[in-house]
C-alpha positions in Angstrom: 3.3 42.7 77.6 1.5 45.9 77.5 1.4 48.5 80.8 -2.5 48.7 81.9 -1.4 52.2 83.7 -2.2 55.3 81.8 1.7 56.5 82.3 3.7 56.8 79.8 6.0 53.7 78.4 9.5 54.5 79.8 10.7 51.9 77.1 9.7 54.0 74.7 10.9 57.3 75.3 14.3 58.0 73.4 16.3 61.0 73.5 17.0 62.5 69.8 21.0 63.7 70.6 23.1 61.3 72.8 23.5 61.6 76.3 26.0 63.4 77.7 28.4 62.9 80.8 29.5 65.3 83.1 33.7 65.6 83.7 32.5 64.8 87.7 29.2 64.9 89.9 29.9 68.1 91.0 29.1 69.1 87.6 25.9 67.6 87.2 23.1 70.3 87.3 20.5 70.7 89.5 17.4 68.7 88.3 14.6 70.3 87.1 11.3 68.7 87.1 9.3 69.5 84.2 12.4 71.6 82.8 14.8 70.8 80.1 17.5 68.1 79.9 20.9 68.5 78.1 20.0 65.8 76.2 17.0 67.1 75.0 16.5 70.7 75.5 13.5 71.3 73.0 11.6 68.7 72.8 8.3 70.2 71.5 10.1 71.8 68.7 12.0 68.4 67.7 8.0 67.5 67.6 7.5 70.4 65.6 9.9 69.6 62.8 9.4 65.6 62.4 5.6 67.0 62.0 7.0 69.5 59.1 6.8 72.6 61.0 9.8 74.7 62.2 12.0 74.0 65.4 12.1 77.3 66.4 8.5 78.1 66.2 7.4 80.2 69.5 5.0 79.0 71.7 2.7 81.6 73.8 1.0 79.2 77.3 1.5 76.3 75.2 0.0 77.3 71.5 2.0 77.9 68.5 2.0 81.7 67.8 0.5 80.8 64.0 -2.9 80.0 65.9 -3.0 82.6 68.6 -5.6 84.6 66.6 -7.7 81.0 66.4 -7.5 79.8 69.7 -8.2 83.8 70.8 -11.3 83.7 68.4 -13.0 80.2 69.6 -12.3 80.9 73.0 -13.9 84.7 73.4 -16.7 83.2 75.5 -14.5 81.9 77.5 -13.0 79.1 78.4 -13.5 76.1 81.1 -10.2 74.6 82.2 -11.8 71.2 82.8 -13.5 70.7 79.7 -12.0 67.2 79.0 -13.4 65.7 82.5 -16.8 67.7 81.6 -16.7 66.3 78.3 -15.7 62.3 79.5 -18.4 62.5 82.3 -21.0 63.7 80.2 -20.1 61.4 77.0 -20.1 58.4 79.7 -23.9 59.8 80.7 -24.6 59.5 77.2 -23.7 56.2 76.4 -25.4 54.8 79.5 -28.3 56.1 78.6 -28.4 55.2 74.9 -27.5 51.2 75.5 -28.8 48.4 77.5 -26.7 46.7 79.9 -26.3 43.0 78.9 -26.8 40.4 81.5 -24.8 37.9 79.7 -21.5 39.3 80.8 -20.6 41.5 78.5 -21.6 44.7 80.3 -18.0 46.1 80.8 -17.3 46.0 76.7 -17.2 49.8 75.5 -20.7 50.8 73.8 -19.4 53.9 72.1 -21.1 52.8 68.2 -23.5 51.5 69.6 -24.6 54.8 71.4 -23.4 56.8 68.5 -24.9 54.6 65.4 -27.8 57.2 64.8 -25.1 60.6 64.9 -23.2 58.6 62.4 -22.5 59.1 58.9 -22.7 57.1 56.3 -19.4 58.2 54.6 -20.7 57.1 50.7 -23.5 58.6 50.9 -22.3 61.7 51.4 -19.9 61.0 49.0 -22.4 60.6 46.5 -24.3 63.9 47.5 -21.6 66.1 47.2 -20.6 64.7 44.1 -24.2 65.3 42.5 -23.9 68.9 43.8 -21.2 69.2 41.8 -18.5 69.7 45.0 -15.3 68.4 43.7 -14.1 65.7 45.8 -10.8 63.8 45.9 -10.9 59.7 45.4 -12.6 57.5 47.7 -11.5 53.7 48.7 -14.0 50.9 47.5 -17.0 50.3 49.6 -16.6 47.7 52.0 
């Protein structure tokens, strides 16, 4: 029982303090789309701290003020509002390029590794390499 929309699942969303009732509906305030709640009136910041960061850490246009200077840096050539649709049309291009279209049914199936096996790395390998440089490495799970 899964929602095939790309909303979110209003089952579960949960506010973190209990909700509170008004003494009478003239008391209720005004609502505010895309504004807080009195239920939850910092959301991002609960976020924050279950992430181990602090609550009360400002945010400048949506980016903690502890990577301004990054963001500022990475973006001084600019920066194109729509780079995720640029980025999905073009990856799509990609992959349609890369793969053959199956006649046996199974054209709608995503072909992401299979467009992507030759950019991949093999994880071991490079395990292996850095080690014989002499890069210390932390502990690796057994190979498959």
């Amino acid at each position: 029982m899964r929602s095939s929309g790309g909303g979110p699942d209003e089952f579960s969303v949960l506010p973190v303090n209990p909700l509170t009732v008004p003494e009478s509906i003239s008391a209720l305030p005004a609502p505010t789309p895309g504004g807080t709640n009195l239920s939850d009136p910092n959301p991002g910041g609960v976020a924050i701290a279950a992430l181990g960061g602090s609550e009360s850490e400002a945010f400048a246009g949506g980016i903690p003020t502890s990577d301004a200077a990054l963001v500022t840096r990475a973006s001084r050539y600019g920066a194109d509002p729509n780079i995720r649709a640029t980025l999905a049309s073009e990856d799509e291009a990609f992959r349609n390029r890369r793969t053959r279209i199956s006649f046996l049914g199974f054209g709608g199936q995503d072909r992401y590794f299979q467009a992507y096996a030759r950019q991949a790395l093999d994880a071991y390998a490079e395990l292996t390499r850095f080690r014989n440089l002499g890069v210390a490495t932390p502990t690796a799970p057994p190979a498959p």
